[in-house]
C-alpha positions in Angstrom: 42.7 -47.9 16.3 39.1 -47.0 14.9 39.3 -43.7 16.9 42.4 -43.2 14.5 41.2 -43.8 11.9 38.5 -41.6 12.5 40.7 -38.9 13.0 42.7 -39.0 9.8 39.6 -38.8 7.7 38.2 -36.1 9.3 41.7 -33.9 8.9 42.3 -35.4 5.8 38.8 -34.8 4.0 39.1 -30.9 4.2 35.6 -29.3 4.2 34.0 -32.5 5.4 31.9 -31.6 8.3 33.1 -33.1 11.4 33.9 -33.1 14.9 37.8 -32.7 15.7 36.4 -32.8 19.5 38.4 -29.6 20.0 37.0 -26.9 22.5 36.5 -23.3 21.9 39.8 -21.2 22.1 41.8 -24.6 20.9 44.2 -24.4 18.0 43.2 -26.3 14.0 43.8 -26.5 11.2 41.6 -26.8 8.1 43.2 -27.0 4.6 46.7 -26.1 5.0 46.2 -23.1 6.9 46.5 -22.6 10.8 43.4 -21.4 12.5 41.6 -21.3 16.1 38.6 -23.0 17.1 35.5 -20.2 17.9 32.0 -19.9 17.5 30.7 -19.8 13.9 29.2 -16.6 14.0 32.8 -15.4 15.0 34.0 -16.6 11.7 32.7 -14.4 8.6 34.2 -16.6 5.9 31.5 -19.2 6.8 29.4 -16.6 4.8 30.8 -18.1 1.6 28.8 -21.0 0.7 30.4 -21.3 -2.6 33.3 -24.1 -1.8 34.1 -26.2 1.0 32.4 -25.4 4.4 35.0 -25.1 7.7 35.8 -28.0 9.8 33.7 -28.1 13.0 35.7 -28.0 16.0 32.7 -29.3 18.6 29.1 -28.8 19.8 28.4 -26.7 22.3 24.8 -27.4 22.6 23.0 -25.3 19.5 26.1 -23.6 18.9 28.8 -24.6 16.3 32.8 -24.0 16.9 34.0 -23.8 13.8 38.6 -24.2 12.8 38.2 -20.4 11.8 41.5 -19.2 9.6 40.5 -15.4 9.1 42.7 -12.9 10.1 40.2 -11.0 12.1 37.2 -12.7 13.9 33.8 -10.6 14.2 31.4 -10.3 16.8 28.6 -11.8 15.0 27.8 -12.9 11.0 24.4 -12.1 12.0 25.0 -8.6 11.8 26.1 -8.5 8.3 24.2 -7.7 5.4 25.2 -7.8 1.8 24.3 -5.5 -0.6 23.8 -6.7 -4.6 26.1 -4.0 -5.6 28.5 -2.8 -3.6 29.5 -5.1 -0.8 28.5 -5.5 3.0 27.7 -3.8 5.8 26.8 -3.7 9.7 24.2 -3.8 11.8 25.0 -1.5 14.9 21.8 -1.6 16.9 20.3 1.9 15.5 17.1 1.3 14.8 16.5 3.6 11.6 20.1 2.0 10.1 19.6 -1.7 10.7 16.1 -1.5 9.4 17.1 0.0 6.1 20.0 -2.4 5.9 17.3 -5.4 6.5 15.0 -3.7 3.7 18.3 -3.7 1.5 18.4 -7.4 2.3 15.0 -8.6 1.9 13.3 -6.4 -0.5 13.1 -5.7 -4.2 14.9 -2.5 -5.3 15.8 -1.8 -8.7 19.2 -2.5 -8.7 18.8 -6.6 -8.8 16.9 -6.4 -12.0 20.0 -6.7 -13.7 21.3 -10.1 -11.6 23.7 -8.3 -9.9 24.7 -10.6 -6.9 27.6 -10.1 -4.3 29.0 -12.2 -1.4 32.0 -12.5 1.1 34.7 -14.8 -0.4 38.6 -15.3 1.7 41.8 -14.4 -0.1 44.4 -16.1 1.3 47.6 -13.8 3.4 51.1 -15.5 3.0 53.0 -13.0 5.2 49.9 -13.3 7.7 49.3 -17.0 7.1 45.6 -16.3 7.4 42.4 -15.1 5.3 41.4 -11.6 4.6 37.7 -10.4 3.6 37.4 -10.2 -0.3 34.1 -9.9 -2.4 32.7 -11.3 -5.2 30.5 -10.3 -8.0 28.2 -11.0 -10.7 25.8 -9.3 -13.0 23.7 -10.1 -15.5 21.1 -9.1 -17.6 17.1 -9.0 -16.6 14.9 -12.0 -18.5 13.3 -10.8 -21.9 10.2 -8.9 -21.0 11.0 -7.9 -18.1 9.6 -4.9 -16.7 11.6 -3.0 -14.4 10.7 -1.5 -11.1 10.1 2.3 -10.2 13.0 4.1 -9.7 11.7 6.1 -6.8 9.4 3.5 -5.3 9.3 5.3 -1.9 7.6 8.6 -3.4 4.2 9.4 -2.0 1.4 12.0 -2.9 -0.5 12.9 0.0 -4.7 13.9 -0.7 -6.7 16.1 0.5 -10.7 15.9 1.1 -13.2 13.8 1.9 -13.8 11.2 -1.3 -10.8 9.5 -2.7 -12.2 9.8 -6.3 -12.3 13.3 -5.9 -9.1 14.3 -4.0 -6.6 17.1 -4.2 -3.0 15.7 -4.0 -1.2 18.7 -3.3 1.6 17.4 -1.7 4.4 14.5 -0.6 6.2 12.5 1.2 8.4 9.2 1.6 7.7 5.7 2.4 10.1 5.4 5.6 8.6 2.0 6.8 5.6 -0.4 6.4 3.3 2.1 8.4 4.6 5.5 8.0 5.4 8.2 5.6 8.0 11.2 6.1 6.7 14.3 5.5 6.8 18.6 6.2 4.5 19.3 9.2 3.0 21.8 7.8 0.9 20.0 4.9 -1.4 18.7 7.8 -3.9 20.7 6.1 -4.9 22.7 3.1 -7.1 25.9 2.9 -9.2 24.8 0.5 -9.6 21.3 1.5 -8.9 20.6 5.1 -7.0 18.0 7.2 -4.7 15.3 4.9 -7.0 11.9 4.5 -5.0 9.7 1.9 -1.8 8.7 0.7 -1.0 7.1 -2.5 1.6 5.2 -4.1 3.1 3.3 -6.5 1.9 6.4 -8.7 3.1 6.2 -12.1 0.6 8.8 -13.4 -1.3 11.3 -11.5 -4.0 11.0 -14.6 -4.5 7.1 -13.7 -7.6 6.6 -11.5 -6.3 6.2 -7.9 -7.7 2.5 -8.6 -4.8 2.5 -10.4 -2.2 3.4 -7.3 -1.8 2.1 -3.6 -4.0 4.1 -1.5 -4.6 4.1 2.4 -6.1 6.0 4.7 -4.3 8.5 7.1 -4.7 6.8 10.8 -2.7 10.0 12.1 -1.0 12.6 11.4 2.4 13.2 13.5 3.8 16.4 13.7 7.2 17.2 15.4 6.6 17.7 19.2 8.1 20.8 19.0 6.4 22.5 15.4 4.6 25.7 15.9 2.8 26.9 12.7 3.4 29.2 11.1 7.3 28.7 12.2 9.4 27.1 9.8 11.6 25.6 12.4 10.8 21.8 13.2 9.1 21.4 9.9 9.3 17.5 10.2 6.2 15.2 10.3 5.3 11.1 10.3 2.3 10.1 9.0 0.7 6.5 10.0 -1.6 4.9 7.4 -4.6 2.5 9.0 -3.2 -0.5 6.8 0.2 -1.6 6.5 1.6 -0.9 3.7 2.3 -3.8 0.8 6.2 -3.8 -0.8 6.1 -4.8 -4.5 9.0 -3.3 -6.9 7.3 -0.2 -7.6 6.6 0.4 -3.8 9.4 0.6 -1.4 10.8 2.6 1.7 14.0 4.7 1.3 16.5 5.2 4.3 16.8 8.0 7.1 20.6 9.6 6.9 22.1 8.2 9.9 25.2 8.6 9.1 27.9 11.0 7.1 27.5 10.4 3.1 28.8 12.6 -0.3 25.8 15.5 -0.3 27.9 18.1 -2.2 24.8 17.6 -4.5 21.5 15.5 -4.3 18.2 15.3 -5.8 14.6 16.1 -5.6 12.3 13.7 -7.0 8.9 16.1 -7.2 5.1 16.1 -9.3 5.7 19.7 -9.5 5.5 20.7 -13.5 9.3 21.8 -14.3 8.2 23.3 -17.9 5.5 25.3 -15.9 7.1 28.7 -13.6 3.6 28.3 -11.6 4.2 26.0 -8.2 0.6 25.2 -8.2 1.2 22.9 -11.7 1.7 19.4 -11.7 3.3 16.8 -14.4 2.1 14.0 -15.1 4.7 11.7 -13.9 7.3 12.4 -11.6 10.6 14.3 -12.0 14.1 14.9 -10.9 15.7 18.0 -10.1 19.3 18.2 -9.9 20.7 20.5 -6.8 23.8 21.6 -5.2 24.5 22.6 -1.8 24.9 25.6 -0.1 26.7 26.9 2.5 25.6 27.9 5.6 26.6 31.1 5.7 25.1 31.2 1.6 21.9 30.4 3.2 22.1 32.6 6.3 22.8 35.2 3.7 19.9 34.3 1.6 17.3 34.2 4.3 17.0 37.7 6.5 14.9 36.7 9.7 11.3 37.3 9.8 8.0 36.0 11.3 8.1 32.9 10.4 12.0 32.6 10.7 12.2 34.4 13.9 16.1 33.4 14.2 17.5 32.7 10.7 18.0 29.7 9.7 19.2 27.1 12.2 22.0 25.2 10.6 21.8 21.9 13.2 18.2 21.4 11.7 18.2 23.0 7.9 19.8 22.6 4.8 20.0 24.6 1.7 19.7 23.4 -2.0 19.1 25.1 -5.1 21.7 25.9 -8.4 24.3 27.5 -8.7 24.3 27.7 -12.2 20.6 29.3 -12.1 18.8 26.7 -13.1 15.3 27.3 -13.7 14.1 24.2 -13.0 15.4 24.1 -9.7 13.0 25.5 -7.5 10.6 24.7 -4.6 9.0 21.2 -5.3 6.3 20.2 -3.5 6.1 20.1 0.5 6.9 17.6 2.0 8.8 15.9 -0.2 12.1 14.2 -0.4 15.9 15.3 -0.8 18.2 12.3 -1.8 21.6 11.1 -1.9 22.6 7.5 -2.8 25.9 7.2 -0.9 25.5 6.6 2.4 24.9 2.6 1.8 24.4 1.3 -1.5 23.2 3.1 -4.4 20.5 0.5 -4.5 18.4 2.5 -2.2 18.1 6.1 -2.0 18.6 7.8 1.8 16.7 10.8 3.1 18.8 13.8 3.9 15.6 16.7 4.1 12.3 17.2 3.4 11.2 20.2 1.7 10.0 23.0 3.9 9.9 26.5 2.2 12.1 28.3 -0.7 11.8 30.9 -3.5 8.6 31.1 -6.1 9.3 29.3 -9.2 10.1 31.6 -12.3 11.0 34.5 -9.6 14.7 35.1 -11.2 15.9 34.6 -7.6 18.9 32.8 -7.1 18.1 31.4 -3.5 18.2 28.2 -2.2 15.3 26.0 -1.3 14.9 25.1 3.1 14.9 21.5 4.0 14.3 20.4 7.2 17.4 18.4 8.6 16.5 14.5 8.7 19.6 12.9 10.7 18.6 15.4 13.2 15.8 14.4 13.8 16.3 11.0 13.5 15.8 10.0 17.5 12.4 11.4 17.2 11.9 9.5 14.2 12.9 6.5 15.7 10.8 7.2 18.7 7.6 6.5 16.8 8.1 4.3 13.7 10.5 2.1 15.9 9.1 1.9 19.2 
């Protein structure tokens, strides 16, 4: 009789917690709706904490089994990660990929200043008689003096020379991870001031003091295995700082490609001075360029082989940028720095396609395209040594 009882208020209480001492596999039902007893990380509507929670099946031990009513069960909720803008996404087990997708997670970019939140909700299927996936959303507005972080947090000048106070930043790179920045191999050194010593970032103005940045030390300097200088092929480096690297708002890592995303057009974030046609200026604070792709027979046809390019431009590991429209401004910003698109996740965090490698002279009237060196091909080698 108590057993009964028992039984009726759990069914009847739907969202109660409780055991309907039902095994895995075993048939349910929770609020109306048919369903099938499986672990809870099978379930991904348990991800929506906003009404009632699923009736528990059982116990198995540490493990939950959950009356689960969605259509289609997943391998694991654990996998999932939910982006403040623009919905979820999966782990897979790449290294470079479920990294960025746990910095999306945990760390924060830009795009949450404005309260934007998202989550998995169900949406109920009468011809199915099950839940489908839906997702919700809210934004808001940041609190009154709030101060926004940087929009390219993952930016990095590298320095050149033996004193901090006194060196040249002559070129860039990308935050990639909390030890390492992506760069061109062949800023390992300058002429005039020898081997790379320091990175900085956070770098809002390259008048402030470098008191005024985040600086470290370069541990080592990593160029591609298979970089001869002066080639331009495999013009892909890492470089590891001696200290880890602190994330605030205004320092942050950006993604490798790792998979197929819009690049019809991108961006170059750059210190290079775009009122100036000299490379060797600088601005003050850092600016966007504005390219569109090129073919690869437009860049085949722009580049003629020669000492450094022995064999033309390799289209599995370089791209081509520039304007099509002439642009003035759109020509070679510093080495080593980053080309970026923000649609191969969310565009809450930018993604690494290339790194700049060589191109025309600024002011030069030439209507070439800039070299990148090819990220997502190199990405295995990448992974290799930030990832071990």
């Amino acid at each position: 009789m108590y057993k009964y009882i028992i039984l009726c208020l759990c069914v009847s209480l739907s969202g109660v917690l409780c055991d309907l001492n039902k095994e895995e596999g075993a048939a349910c039902e929770w609020d109306g709706v048919k369903g099938k007893c499986v672990k809870e990380t099978q379930c991904l509507t348990t991800l929506d904490k906003r009404g009632e929670q699923h009736l528990v099946c059982s116990k198995q031990g540490d493990v939950t089994i959950v009356c689960c009513t969605d259509c289609e069960l997943v391998n694991s909720t654990r996998n999932v990660v939910m982006s403040p803008t623009s919905g979820f996404y999966w782990k897979d087990g790449t290294k470079a990929r479920d990294t960025c997708l746990q910095y999306l997670e945990d760390l924060p970019y830009r795009c949450r200043d404005g309260g934007f939140y998202s989550g998995i909700s169900k949406n109920y299927d009468a011809e199915k008689k099950c839940h489908t996936i839906g997702l919700w959303g809210i934004g808001g507005s940041p609190p009154p003096g709030h101060t926004p972080g940087a929009k390219y947090p993952h930016q990095a000048l590298l320095g050149y020379g033996e004193d901090l106070e006194t060196a040249n930043w002559q070129a860039g790179g990308s935050i990639i991870s909390e030890k390492y920045i992506l760069t061109a191999a062949h800023v390992n050194s300058s002429p005039s001031s020898g081997p790379v010593k320091f990175v900085a970032l956070g770098v809002k103005r390259r008048s402030d003091p470098p008191s005024a940045w985040q600086t470290h030390k370069v541990k080592r300097f990593i160029a591609h295995p298979e970089y001869r200088r002066p080639s331009a092929y495999n013009d892909i480096a890492l470089i590891e700082t001696e200290t880890p690297i602190p994330f605030d708002k205004n320092v942050l890592p950006a993604c490798l490609q790792v998979e197929a995303a819009y690049d019809d057009t991108a961006i170059t974030t750059t210190w290079r001075n775009l009122n100036s046609n000299s490379r060797g200026e600088f601005a003050d604070t850092i600016q966007t360029i504005n390219l569109d792709k090129f073919s690869i027979e437009e860049c085949k046809a722009a580049y003629n082989t020669h000492r450094n390019l022995k064999n033309g431009i390799d289209s599995n590991t370089q791209l081509c940028y520039g304007s099509k429209s002439n642009n003035p401004d759109a020509c070679k910003g510093l080495s080593g720095e980053p080309l970026l698109v923000d649609t191969q996740f969310s565009r809450c965090i930018y993604t690494i396609i290339g790194v700049t490698s060589f191109g025309k002279s600024c002011g030069s009237g030439s209507s070439k395209p800039d070299v990148y060196t090819r990220v997502a091909y190199y990405k295995p080698w990448i992974e290799s040594v930030v990832w071990a």
